[in-house]
C-alpha positions in Angstrom: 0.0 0.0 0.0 3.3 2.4 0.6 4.0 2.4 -3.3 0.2 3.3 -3.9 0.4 6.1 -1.8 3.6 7.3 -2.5 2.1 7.6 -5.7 -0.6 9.5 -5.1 1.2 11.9 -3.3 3.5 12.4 -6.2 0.8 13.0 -8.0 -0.5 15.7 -5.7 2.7 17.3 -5.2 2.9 17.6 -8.9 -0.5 19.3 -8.9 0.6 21.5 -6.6 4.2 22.2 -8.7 1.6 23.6 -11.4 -0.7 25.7 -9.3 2.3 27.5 -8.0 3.0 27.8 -11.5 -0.6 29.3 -12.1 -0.2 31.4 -9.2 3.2 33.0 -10.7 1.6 33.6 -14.0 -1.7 35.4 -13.0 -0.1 37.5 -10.4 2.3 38.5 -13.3 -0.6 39.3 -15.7 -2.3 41.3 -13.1 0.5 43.1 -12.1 1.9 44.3 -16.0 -1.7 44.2 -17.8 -2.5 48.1 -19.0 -5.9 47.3 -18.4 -6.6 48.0 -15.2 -10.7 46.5 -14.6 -9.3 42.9 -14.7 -5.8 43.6 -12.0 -7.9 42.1 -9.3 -9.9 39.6 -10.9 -6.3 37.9 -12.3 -4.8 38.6 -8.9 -7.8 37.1 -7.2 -6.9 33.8 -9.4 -3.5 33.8 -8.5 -3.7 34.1 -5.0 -5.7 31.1 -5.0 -4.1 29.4 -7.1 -1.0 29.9 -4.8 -3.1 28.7 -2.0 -4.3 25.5 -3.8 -0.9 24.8 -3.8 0.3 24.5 -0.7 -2.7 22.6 0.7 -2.2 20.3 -2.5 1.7 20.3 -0.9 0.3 19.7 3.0 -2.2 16.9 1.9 0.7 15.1 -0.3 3.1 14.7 2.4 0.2 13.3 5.0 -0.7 10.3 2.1 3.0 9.3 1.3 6.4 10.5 1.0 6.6 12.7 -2.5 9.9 12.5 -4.7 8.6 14.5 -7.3 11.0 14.9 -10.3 10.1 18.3 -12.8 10.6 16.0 -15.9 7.9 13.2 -14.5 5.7 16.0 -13.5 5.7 17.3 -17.0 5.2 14.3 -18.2 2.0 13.6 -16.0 0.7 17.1 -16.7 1.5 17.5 -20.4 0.2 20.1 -22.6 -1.4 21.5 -19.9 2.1 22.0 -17.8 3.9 23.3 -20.9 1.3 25.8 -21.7 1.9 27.5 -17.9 5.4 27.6 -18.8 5.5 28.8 -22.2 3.3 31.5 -21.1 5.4 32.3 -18.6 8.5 32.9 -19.3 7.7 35.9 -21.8 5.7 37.2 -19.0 8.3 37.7 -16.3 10.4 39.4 -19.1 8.4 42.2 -20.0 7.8 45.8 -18.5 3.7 45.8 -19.8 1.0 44.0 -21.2 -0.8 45.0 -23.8 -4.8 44.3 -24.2 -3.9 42.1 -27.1 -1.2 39.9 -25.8 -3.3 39.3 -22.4 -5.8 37.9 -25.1 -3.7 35.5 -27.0 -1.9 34.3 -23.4 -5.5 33.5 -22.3 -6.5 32.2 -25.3 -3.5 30.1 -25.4 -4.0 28.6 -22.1 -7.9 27.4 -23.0 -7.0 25.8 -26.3 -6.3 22.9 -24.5 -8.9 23.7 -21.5 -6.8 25.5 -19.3 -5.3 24.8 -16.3 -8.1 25.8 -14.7 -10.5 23.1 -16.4 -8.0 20.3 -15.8 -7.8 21.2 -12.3 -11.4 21.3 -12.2 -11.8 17.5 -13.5 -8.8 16.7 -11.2 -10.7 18.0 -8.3 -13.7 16.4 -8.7 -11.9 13.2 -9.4 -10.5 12.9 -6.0 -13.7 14.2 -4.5 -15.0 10.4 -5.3 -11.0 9.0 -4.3 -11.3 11.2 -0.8 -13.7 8.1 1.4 -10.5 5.3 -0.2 -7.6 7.6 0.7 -9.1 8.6 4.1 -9.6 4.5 4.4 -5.9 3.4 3.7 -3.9 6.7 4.4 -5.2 7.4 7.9 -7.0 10.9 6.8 -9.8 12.6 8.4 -12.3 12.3 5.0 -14.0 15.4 6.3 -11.0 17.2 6.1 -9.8 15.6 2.7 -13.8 16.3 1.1 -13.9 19.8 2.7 -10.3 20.8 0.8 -11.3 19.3 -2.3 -15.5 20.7 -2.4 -13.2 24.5 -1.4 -10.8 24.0 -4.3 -13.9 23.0 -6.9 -16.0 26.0 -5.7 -13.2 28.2 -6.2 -11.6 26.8 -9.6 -15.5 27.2 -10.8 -15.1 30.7 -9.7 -11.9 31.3 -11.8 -13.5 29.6 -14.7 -16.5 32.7 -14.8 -13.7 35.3 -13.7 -11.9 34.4 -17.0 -15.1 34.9 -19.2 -15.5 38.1 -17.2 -12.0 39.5 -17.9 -12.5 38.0 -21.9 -16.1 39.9 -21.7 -13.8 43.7 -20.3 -11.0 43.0 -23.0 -13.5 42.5 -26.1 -15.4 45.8 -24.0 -12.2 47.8 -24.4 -11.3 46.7 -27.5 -14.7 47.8 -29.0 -14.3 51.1 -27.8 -11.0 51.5 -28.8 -12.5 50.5 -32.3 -15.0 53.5 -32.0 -12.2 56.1 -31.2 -10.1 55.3 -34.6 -11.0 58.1 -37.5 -13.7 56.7 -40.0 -12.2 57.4 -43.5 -14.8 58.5 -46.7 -14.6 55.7 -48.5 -15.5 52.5 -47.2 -15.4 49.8 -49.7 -13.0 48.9 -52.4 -15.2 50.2 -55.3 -15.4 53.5 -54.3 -11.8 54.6 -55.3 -12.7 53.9 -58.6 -16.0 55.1 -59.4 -15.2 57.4 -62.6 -14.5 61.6 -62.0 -17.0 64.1 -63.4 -15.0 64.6 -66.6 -14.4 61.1 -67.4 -18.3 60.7 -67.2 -18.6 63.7 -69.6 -15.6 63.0 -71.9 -13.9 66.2 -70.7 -9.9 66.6 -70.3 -8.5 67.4 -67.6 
């Protein structure tokens, strides 16, 4: 039963590896976004996100004894993992974000669900695991099922704060639309509708 566990606590502790991860990259997007209605709502995720993980840490080290390696985690976690860190990286490297790169870095982290989604599913996964692992790993269940019902109520949270800070960019964007100078001519054809004295056969 040791190996078992051992396993799902490397398995935790790897979960918790990428919500630190999450935590970094949210807290980064809120802190050098120009748009300033979504600072909190990204700093909101990242703080919890950041706190996911160290319960996720606490929890792992009551089930087993966690030897998590970065390349097995990766491994375990995938596209989802890479994502984060592609994201990443760029982030902690620049002075601002624009509007439009906080758009593709979100979009890029749902085009494979996000790492909010696969936490979700993760979540609710062990939710029906928490009555076994309290069994064989000497947990209180109410404490395991309390964590775990927190962390879904609060990733379902992040899940509507993302279409909220999608529904303020596409807001800002449409405005910012509305402020650029309309030009005469509007289509193709009209900068070749034929002058007055081409009509009438005169010479310029």
């Amino acid at each position: 039963m040791s190996n078992d566990a051992d396993g799902i606590a490397d398995f935790l502790s790897c979960l918790s590896g990428l919500e630190h991860k999450n935590g970094l990259l949210f807290e980064f997007l809120s802190k050098k976004t120009t748009l300033q209605s979504v600072k909190p709502l990204l700093l909101k995720i990242g703080q919890d996100n950041e706190k996911h993980s160290k319960q996720l840490q606490e929890i792992s080290e009551k089930i087993g004894n966690p030897k998590v390696k970065t390349k097995e985690c990766k491994r375990k976690l995938s596209v989802v993992c890479e994502n984060t860190e592609r994201i990443l990286k760029p982030i902690t490297e620049k002075e601002t974000i624009s509007v439009t790169e906080l758009s593709d870095y979100l979009e890029i982290l749902e085009s494979t669900g996000g790492a909010a989604q696969y936490l979700l599913v993760q979540a609710e996964t062990f939710l029906f695991m928490s009555r076994e692992i309290s069994k064989f790993y000497g947990m209180s269940g109410n404490e395991f099922s309390e964590f775990l019902n927190d962390m879904v109520r609060e990733i379902e949270e992040h899940i509507l704060l993302l279409e909220e800070i999608k529904s303020k960019i596409e807001e800002h964007q449409n405005k910012w639309k509305k402020k650029q100078p309309q030009f005469k001519y509007q289509t193709p054809d009209a900068w070749f509708m034929p002058s007055h004295s081409q009509k009438t056969g005169h010479v310029i």
